[in-house]
N, C-alpha and C positions, 0 to 999 in steps of 0.2 A: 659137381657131379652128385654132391648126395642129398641135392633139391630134386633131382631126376630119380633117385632109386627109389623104389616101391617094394623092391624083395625083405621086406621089413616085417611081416607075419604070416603063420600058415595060409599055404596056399597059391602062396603069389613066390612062382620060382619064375626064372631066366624067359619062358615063353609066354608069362602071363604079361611079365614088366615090357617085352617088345610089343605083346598086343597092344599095351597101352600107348607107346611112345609111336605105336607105327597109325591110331589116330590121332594124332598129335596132342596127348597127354603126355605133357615132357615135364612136367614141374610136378611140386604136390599143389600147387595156385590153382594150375593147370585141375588136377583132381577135383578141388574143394570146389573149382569156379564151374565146374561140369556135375558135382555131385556123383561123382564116380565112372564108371566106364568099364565095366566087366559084367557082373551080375551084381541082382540084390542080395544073394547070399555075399560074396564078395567084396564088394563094393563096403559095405559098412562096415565088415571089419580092417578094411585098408582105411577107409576116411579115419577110425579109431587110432590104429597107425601112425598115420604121420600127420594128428593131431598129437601123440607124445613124441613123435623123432621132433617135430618142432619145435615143440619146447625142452627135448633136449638138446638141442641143436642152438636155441636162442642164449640157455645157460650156460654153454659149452660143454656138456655132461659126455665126454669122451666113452664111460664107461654103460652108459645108456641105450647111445645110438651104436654100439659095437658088438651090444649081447643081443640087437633086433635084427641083425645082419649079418648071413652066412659066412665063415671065416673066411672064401673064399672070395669075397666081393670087399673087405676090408679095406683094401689098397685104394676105394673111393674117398675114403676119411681125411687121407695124404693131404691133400690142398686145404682142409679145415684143419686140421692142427698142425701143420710144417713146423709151424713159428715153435711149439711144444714140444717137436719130435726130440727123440735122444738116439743117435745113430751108435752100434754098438758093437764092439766084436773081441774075443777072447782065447787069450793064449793059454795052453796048460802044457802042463808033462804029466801024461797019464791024466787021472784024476782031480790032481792037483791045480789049482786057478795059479797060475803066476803076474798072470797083467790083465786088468783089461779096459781099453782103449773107448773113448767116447768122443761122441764132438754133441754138441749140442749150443744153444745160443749164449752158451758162455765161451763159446771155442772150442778146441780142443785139450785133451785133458789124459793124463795116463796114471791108473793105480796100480800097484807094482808088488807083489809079495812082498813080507821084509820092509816094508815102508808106508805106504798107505792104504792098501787093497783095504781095512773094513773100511772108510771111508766112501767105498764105492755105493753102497745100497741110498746113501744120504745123499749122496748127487743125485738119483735120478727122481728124486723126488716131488719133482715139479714135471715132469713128464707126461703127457697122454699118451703117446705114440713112440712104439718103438722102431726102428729100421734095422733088421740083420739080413745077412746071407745065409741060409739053413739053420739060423738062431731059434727055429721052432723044436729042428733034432738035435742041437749042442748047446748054443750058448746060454738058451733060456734055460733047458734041465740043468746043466752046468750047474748054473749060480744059484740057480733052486735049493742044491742039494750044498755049494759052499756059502752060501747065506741061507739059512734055513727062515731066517723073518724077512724075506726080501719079497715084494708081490711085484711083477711087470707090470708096465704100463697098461693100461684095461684095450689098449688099442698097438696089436703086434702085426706089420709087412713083413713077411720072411722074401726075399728078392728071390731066391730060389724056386719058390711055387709061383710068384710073380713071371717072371722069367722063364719057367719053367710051361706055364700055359701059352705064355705067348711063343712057343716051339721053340726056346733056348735049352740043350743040355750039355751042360757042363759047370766049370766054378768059377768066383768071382773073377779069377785073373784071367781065361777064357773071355767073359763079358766085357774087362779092359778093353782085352784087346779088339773084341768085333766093336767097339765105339772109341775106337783111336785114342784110350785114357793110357798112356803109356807113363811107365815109373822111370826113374833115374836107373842110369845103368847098375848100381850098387847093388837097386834095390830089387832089378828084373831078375825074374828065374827062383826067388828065392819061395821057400812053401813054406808050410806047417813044424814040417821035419825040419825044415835050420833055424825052426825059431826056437824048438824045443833047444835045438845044439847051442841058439848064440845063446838063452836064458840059460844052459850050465854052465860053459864059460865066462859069463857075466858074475857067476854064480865062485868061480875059480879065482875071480878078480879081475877081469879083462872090461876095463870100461870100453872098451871100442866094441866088444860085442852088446854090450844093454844098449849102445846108445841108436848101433841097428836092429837090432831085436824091438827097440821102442818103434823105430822110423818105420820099419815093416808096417807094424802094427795099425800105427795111426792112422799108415797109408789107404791099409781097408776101411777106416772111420769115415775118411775123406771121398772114396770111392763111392760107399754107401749113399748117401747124400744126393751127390751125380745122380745116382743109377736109379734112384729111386722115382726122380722124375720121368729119367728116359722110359723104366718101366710102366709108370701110368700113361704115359702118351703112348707108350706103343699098345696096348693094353686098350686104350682109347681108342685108337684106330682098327686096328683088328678085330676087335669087339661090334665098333661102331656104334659107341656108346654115345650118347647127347653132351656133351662136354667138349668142352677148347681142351687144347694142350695148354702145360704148365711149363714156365722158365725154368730151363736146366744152371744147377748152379755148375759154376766153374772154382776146378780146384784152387786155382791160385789163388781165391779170395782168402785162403785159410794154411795156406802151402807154410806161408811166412812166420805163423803160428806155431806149427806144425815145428820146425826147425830151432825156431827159439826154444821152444823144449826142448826137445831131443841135446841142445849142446848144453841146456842145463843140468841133464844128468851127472 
């Protein structure tokens, strides 16, 4: 998909990039090998364009091709850095960060107040791509403000505005369930509000509340992942954008993971 986008400098928004695609300039190849396809005003500053999306695109420069493209069109980037994504989401009381929960190509992973939370910033370090649920109005200012040296990945999917455009409203456990991702009975029903309750009881001494207060947690790491695909291919469709769908992962490949922690608490 983001051989096909062109919404990469002034001028060229959402109707210019279909004019292009609907003469069948679908690539930037497509561009270069036609020498444009809009006007001479136009035209040269897009071949300018994505003669540097290319080459950032050839070095991997996540933070390149993401400051040339509307926040809103970001969710393109997904199939070019998957392999780099860091899936993310975080528990607090109040203010206060008490965990929070990642999956990335090292598995999955939980930092925990009390235990290893600085640790956190130094994980995501190899990242370009983040994946949250409304992580653009919580989770990212969250850690901003409890990590004051932390920068996000230069490439942020909040699934919320994703989701949100393609006529989804409501929250991530809503979107389980309209795509049949259903939890263990323990762990259905539960919100925000019992994670704060199991992280004070955990907090009274209760290891059977940290060890679901963890599972909660990672559960949405593991959701994330999923949804993210499902979000670009529907997104894809709807759109009718030039792009194949993308393989949705399945939980279980990480479920097993997922568990082995939790009983190592």
């Amino acid at each position: 998909m983001i051989r096909s986008t062109f919404q990469l400098t002034g001028g060229i928004g959402p109707y210019r990039e279909r004019q292009l695609w609907s003469q069948g300039v679908l690539t930037w190849d497509d561009l270069v090998s036609r020498g444009g396809g809009l006007s001479p005003r136009l035209d040269g500053r897009l071949l300018e364009a994505v003669e540097r999306a290319g080459r950032a695109l050839a070095s991997g420069d996540a933070a390149a091709l993401s400051a040339m493209m509307p926040v809103r069109e970001r969710f393109r980037l997904y199939p070019t850095f998957a392999e780099e994504a860091g899936f993310l989401d975080v528990e607090a009381d109040g203010e206060m960060v008490t965990a929070v929960g990642v999956l990335d190509r090292l598995g999955p992973r939980l930092f925990l107040r009390g235990r290893d939370l600085d640790a956190f910033p130094a994980a995501t370090a190899g990242w370009k791509l983040l994946v949250t649920f409304n992580g653009a109005s919580f989770d990212v200012p969250v850690l901003r403000r409890a990590f004051p040296g932390w920068r996000p990945p230069p490439v942020h999917v909040d699934l919320r505005q994703v989701f949100g455009r393609a006529g989804h409203r409501g929250g991530l456990k809503l979107l389980e369930e309209e795509f049949g991702m259903s939890r263990p009975p323990h762990l259905a029903g539960l919100s925000g509000r019992d994670a704060v309750e199991l992280w004070r009881r955990h907090l009274a001494g209760d290891g059977d509340a940290l060890r679901l207060f963890a599972e909660y947690n990672l559960y949405d790491t593991v959701s994330l992942r999923a949804l993210v695909a499902l979000g670009y291919n529907r997104l894809v469709e709807r759109l009718r954008l030039p792009a194949e769908p993308i393989p949705v992962s399945h939980r279980g490949d990480v479920l097993y993971d997922v568990t082995r922690l939790v009983l190592s608490l």
